[in-house]
N, C-alpha and C positions, 0 to 999 in steps of 0.2 A: 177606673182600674188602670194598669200598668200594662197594658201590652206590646208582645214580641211580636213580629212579622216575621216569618219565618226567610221572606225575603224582601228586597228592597230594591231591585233592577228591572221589576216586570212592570207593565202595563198594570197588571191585579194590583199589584199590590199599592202601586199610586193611586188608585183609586179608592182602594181599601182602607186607606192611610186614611185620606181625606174625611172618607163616612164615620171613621171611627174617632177621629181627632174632632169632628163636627159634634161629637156626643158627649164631649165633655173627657174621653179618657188621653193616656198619655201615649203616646206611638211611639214606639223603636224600631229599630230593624235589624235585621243580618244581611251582611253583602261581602264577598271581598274584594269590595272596589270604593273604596273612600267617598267616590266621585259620582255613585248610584243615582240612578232617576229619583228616589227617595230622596237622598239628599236635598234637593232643588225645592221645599216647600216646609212653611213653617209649622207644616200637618206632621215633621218627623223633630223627635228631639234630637237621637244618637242614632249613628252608624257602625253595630258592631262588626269587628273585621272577624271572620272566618273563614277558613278555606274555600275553594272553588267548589260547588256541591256536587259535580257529574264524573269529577275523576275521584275523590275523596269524599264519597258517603259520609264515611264514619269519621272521619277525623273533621268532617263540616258539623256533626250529631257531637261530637267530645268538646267543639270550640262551644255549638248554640247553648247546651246544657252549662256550658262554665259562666254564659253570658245571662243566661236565664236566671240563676242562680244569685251573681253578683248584682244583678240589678235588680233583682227583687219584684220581678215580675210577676205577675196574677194569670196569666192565659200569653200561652206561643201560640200564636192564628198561623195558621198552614195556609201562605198563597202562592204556593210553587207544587214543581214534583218532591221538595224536601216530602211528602209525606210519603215518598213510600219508605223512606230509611225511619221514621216518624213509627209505621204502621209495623216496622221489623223489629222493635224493641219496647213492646209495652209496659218489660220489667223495670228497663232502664227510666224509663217515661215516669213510672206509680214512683219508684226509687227518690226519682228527685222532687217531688210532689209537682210535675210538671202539669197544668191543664189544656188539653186540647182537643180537639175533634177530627180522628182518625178512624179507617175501618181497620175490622181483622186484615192480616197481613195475608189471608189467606183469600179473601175480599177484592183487596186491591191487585193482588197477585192477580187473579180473573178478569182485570183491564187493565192493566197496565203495558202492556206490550202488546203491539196491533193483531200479531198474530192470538193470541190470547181471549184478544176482544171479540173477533171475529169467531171463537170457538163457544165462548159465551154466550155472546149474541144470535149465534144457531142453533144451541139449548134451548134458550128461550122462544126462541120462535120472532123474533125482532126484526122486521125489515131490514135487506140490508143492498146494496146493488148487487146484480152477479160477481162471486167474487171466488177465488181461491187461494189456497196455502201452496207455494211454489208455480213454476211458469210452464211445466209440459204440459201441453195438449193447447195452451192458451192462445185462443183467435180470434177474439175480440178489443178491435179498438176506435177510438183511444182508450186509453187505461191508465188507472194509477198503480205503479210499483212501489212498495210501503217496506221501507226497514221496522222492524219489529219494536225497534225504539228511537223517538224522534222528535223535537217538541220544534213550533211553529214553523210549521211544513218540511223540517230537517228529515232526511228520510227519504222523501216521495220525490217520485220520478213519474212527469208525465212523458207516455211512450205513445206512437201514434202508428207502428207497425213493428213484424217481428226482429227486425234487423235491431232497431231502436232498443225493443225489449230484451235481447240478447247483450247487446252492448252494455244496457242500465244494470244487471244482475248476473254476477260472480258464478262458477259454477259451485253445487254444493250448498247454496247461498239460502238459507230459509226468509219468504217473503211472504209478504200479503198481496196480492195481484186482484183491483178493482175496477172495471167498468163505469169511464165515464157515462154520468148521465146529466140527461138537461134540466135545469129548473136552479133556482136561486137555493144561496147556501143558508140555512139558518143556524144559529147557536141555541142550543139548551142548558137551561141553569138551575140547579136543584141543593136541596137539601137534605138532607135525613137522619132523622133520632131512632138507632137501633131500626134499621129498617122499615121507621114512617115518614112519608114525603110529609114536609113541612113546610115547602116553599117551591117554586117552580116558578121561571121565564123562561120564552122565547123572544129573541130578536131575528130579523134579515139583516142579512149584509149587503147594505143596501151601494156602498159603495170598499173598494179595497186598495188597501195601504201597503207599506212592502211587507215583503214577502210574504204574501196571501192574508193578514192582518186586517180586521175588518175596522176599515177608517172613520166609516159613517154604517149606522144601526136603525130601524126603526122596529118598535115592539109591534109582534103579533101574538094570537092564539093560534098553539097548535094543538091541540089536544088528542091527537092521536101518538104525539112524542111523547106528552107527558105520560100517558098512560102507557107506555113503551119503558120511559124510565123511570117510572115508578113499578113496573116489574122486573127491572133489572135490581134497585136498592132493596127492594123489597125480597126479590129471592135472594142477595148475596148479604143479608141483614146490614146494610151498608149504614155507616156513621161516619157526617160528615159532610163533604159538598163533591158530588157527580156532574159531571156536564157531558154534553155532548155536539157534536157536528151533523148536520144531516142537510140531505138535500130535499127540497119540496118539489116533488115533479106530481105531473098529472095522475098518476099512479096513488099517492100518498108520499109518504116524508121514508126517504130512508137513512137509514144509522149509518154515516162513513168515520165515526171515527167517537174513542170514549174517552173523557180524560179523568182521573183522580181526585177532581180538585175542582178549586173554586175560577172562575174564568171572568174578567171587566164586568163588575157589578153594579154599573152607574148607569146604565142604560135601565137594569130592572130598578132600582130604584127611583128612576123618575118619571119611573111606570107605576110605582107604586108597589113595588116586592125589595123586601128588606132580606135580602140574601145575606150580609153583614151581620145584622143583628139574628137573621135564624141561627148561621154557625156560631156567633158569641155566647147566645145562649146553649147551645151543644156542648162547645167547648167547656164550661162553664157549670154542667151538668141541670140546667135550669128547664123545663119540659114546655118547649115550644111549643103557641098555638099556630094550628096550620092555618098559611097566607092563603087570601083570596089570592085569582089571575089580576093579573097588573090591565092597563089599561092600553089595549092595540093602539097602533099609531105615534108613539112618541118618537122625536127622531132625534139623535145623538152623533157626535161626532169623537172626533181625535185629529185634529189640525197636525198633529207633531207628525203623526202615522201616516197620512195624507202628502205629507209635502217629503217622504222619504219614497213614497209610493210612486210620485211623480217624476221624481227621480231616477227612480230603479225603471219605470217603463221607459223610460228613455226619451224622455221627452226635454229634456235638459236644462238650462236656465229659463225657457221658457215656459216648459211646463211647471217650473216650480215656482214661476212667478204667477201664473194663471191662478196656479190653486192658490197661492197665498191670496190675492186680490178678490177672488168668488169669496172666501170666508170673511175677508173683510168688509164688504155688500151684502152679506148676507143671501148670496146668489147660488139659484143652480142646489145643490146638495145640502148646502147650508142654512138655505131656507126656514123656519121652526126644526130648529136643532138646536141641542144646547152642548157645548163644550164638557165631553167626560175628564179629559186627562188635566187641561190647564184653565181650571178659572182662574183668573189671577186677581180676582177683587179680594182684597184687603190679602195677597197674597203672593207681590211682585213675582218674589224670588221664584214664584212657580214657571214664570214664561222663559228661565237662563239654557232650557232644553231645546225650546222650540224658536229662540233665538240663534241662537248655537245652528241647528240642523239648517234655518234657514237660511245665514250664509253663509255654511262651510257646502249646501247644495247648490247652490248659486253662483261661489266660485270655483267650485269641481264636482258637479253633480255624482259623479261614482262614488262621492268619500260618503253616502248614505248607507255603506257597507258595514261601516265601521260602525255605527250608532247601530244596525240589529245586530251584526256580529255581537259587541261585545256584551250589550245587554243578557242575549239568548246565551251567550258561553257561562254567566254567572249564578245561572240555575237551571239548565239543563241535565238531565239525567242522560249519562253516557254509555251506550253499550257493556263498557266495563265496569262503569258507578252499577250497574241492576246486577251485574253477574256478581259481584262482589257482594252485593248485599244477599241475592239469594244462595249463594253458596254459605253466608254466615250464615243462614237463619239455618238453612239443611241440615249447616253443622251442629246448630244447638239442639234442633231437636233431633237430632243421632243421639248427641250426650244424652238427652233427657230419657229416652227411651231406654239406652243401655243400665 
């Protein structure tokens, strides 16, 4: 088959690229940067150029549709937040005989902004830390302070008392205010055909990359998440791929955070969960069989993620020659781990990122700014990218109504 990626700058989607390019089909992508971490691996043919997705929803939704189209695509795979402009136009979507795997817009609306999730999530009954909407009365900390929209920890503000907490948030300012708690962070990874789970991983983050980026994974069972967010797809009839953040403390696991969408897939698949082929099959309208649990203990890396993490804690040419040298001994974290982002067997052109990162960190450690900056800027949904689309959809269905 001929598929679109809806993006081509993340983490997801290079890994996504890869599983799907291994299967025999054709990978493309949408970026507006020529130069995208897709780019760098012979897993992508084209780079189509589209607007930036987070200030221009729709005019990034009028470029993917013109590219979909010309290139005579089979399935646009959703590996970004593109799906909630994706989930706000299903007419536009049937119109171009576009296939893909999105929920109602009414669905994703219910997580898509932290405050939102956190209102869901207390519906259901979901563990969650202490938390609340806005900051009066709030005396507990440390605590995380949560813009309502944010993608790879953009957003959050740890505060460690109320002065801190005063300073982090605007008066008037609607937030999400959460209680740090102790215990390691997991990720959860799912799937769902019309509100049936199909697929489900966990991993720990067993080691972190910048800007809170999980560098090194090792799969576990959680099964009181999955059954968490299989009541969450399940009440919101969700179609598509959910994931989530949570923490493991002595207590049980709780939900700090939902996301949309499909989140580094290469850790459950060599665990043994085909999160890839669940959603191609969705997309695709083909009726998933549901995955068994993948296999605890596999451990995973991302070198590229690691050696900018090294940098950002400030550990400077030293610490970014550290981490480079442990991965090349196979030492310390890298131990039975296998490379998610760059295999480079029969695949040079995949290592020109994690070349790149390692000497522009080595002779200015702080320029590892630049490499999350620009990546996170080329599919991030922006404050005003969500008002913009939810004020279209309000407005369509006023017309429809009238």
């Amino acid at each position: 088959m001929r598929i679109l990626l809806s993006d081509g700058s993340g983490l997801t989607a290079r890994q996504t690229a890869n599983q799907l390019a291994g299967r025999g089909h054709h990978v493309d992508v949408l970026s507006p940067d020529p130069m995208c971490l897709c780019r760098f691996t012979r897993h992508v043919g084209r780079v189509w150029r589209v607007p930036a997705y987070g200030a221009d929803p729709w005019g990034w939704l009028d470029a993917a549709l013109g590219a979909y189209d010309r290139g005579q695509f089979d399935v646009l795979f959703p590996t970004q937040e593109q799906v909630a402009v994706l989930a706000a136009a299903p007419d536009r979507l049937r119109a171009a005989g576009v296939a893909t795997a999105v929920p109602t817009f009414a669905a994703l609306a219910a997580v898509q902004d932290k405050v939102s999730a956190y209102e869901t999530l207390c519906r259901l009954e979901v563990p969650q830390p202490p938390s609340a909407v806005g900051t009066s009365g709030w005396d507990r900390f440390p605590a995380f302070v949560k813009e309502p929209i944010g993608t790879a920890s953009g957003g959050v503000h740890r505060v460690m008392d109320g002065h801190e907490l005063r300073r982090a948030v605007p008066d008037d300012h609607e937030v999400l205010i959460q209680a740090a708690l102790a215990g390691p962070l997991a990720m959860c990874q799912s799937v769902f055909d019309r509100g049936r789970l199909v697929a489900f991983h966990a991993n720990l983050r067993t080691g972190e990359g910048a800007n809170g980026g999980s560098s090194h994974k090792r799969s576990t069972e959680l099964p009181d998440a999955r059954a968490a967010l299989e009541r969450i797809g399940t009440d919101l009839d969700w179609h598509g791929a959910l994931s989530a953040d949570v923490i493991v403390t002595s207590d049980g696991v709780r939900f700090i955070d939902v996301n949309p969408r499909l989140v580094e897939p290469e850790n459950a698949r060599r665990a043994g969960v085909d999160l890839v082929g669940a959603l191609l099959d969705v997309a695709t309208g083909r009726t998933p069989t549901p995955q068994l649990a993948g296999r605890p203990g596999v451990g995973t890396h991302q070198l590229l993620l690691a050696v900018l993490g090294a940098a950002q804690r400030g550990g400077g040419r030293r610490g970014v020659a550290r981490e480079l040298i442990s991965a090349l001994q196979k030492a310390a974290d890298y131990a039975d781990s296998h490379e998610e982002l760059t295999p480079v067997h029969h695949d040079l052109v995949a290592a020109v990122p994690l070349v790149l990162a390692v000497t522009a960190t080595l002779l200015r450690p702080p320029w590892w700014r630049w490499f999350v900056s620009s990546s996170v800027g080329n599919y991030a949904l922006s404050p005003e990218g969500w008002r913009q689309i939810r004020d279209a959809v309000a407005g369509a269905s006023r017309t429809a109504r009238s």
